[in-house]
Each structure stands twice: as structure tokens, then as C-alpha cells.
C-alpha positions in Angstrom: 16.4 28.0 12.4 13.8 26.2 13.8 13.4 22.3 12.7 9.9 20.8 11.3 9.0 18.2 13.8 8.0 15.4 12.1 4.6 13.5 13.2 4.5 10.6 15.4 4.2 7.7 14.0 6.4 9.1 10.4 5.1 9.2 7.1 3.0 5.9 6.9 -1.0 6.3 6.5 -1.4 2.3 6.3 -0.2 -0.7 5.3 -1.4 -3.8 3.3 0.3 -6.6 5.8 -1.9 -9.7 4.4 -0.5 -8.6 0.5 3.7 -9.5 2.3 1.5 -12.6 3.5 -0.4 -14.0 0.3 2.0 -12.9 -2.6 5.5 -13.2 -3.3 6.4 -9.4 -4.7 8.6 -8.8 -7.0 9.0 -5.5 -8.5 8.1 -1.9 -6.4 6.8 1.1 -8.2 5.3 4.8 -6.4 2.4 6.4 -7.8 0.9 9.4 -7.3 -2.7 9.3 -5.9 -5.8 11.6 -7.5 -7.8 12.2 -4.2 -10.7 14.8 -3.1 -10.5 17.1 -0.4 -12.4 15.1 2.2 -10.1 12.0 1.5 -6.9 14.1 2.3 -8.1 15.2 5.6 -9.6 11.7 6.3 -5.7 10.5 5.4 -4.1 13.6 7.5 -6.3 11.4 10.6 -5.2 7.9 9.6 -8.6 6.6 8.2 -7.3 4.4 5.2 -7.1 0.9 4.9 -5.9 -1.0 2.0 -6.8 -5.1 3.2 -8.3 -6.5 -0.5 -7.1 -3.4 -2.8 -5.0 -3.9 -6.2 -5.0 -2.0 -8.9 -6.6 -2.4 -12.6 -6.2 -1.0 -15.9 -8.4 0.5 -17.7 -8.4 2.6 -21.2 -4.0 3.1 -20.2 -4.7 4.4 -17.3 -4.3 2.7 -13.5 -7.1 2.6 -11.1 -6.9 1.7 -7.6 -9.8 -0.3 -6.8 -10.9 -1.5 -3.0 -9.3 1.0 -1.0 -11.4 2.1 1.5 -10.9 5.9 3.1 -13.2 6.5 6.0 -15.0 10.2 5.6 -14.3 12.2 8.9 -18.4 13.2 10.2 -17.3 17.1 10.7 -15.7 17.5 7.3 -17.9 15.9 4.8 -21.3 17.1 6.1 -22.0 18.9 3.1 -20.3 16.1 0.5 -21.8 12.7 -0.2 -18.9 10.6 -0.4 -18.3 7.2 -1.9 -15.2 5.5 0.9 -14.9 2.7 -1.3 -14.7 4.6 -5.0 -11.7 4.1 -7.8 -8.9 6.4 -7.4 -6.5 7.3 -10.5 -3.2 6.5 -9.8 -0.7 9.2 -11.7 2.2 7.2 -13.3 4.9 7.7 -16.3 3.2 6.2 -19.7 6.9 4.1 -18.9 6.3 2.5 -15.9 2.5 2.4 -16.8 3.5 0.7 -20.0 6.0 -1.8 -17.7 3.5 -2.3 -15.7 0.9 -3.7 -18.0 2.9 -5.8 -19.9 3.2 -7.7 -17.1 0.2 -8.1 -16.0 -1.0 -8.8 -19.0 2.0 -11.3 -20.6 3.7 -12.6 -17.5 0.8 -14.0 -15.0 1.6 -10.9 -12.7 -1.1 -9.1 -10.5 -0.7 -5.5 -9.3 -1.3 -5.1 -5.6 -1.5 -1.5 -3.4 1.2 -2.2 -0.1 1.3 1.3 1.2 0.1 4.9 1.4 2.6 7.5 2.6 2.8 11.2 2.7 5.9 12.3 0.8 6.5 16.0 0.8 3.0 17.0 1.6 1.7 14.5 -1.3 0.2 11.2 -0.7 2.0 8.4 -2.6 0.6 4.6 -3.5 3.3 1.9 -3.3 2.3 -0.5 -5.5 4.2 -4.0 -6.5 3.8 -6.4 -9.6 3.2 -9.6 -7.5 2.9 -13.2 -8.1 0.6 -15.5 -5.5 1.7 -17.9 -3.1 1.1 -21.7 -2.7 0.5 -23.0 1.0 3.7 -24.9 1.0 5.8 -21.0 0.3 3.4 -19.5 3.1 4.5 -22.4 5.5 8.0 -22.1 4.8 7.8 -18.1 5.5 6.1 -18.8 8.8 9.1 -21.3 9.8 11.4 -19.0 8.9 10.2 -16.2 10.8 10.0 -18.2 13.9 13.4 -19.1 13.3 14.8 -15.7 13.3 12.2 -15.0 16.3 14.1 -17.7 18.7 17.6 -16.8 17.0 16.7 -13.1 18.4 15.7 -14.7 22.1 18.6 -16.9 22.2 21.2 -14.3 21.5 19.3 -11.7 23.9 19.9 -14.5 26.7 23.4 -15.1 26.1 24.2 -11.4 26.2 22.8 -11.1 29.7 
């Protein structure tokens, strides 16, 4: 029995690093993503990039907007494609409903964080999120550079 060797670099097409940055999240949801045949292979080659994406609503249905999918030269030739077009995201009426109350009642906004491949499917993490002030942003940043020099300190004293 031979063993699927996984690709290098696992399962993550790309990440949105500036939404951990901007927004404090608060609640995690995986959709489903409605994609063309050029934007799947584009994927398979690691040509997504979410920076400035989030996702609306529209007639109870969610629509990823900004997400930019570069087309490959050799496999849309024939195609004219749109990189920058709104993708359907497939979700439960529940966590659609969930979703929109919030966005709607609470002050939320709905933000893309990843794409991944999940058993041969490409998935949308998406996350009700709430914006940052400057002084939240600073206090991150100290943190982290806490931790950092924690890390250094300890990898010294081991030695």
C-alpha cells in the first residue's frame, strides 16, 4: 500500500496576513468556493492572493469580492478571464443566516483569511471580524516582540 505524498508546502493556496494585523476575529466559518476551470489550475500553481478581499451579501447569498486569481498564459488562451471577478461562496442557509445577522445587527465585517485545498476541493476560511484601533495594533506588536526575546533568551540559556 503505497502512501499519497502530500505536496510541499501542505494544503495552503494563500493567506490574508494584513486581515490577523487590521481586525480582531472573532468567529471562524469554511465555505465552499464556486470556481472555473482556469481558476483551479491557476490555484493547483499557487497564483491567489487574498490582500483587500471580504466577503458581501447579496440577494442570501455570499460573494467573495477582491480576490484576485492570476490566469496561467498556457491554460486560458482560449478564455477571457476576469482575475479579479465575484466568486459565490457555498454555505448552509444556517451559518449564512449567522453570518448576516451579524454583519448586519452587531457592527461585524466578513473578511476571506485563507484558501486551502481540502480533499481535492478548494475551501474559503472566512471570519466575522471587528476592526482594530492603533492603540490594540501597538499592543499586539509589543507583545509579539515579547514572546520573540522570551524565545532568544531561553534558546541562550539552554546552550
Amino acid at each position: 500500500m503505497a502512501k499519497k505524498k502530500k505536496a510541499p508546502g501542505g494544503n495552503t493556496i494563500c493567506l490574508n496576513k494584513r486581515a490577523k494585523h487590521e481586525y480582531t476575529i472573532d468567529t471562524r466559518v469554511e465555505a465552499g468556493l464556486s470556481l472555473q476551470g482556469w481558476e483551479v489550475k491557476s490555484l493547483r500553481e499557487g497564483r491567489g492572493q487574498l490582500v483587500d478581499s471580504y466577503v458581501i451579501f447579496k440577494n442570501g447569498e455570499a460573494w467573495l469580492v477582491g480576490a484576485h486569481i492570476t490566469p496561467l498564459i498556457s491554460a486560458s488562451t482560449h478564455y477571457v478571464t476576469d482575475p479579479r471577478r465575484d466568486r459565490k461562496l457555498l454555505l448552509n442557509r444556517r451559518e449564512l443566516d449567522k453570518l448576516i445577522t451579524a454583519v448586519e445587527a452587531k457592527g461585524y465585517t466578513c473578511v476571506a483569511l485563507a484558501l486551502y485545498w481540502k480533499k481535492g476541493m478548494v475551501k474559503c476560511e472566512i471570519a466575522l471580524v471587528k476592526g482594530k484601533k492603533l492603540h490594540d495594533k501597538r499592543a499586539d506588536e509589543k507583545e509579539k516582540d515579547w514572546n520573540r526575546q522570551k524565545q532568544r533568551e531561553l534558546s541562550v540559556a539552554v546552550r
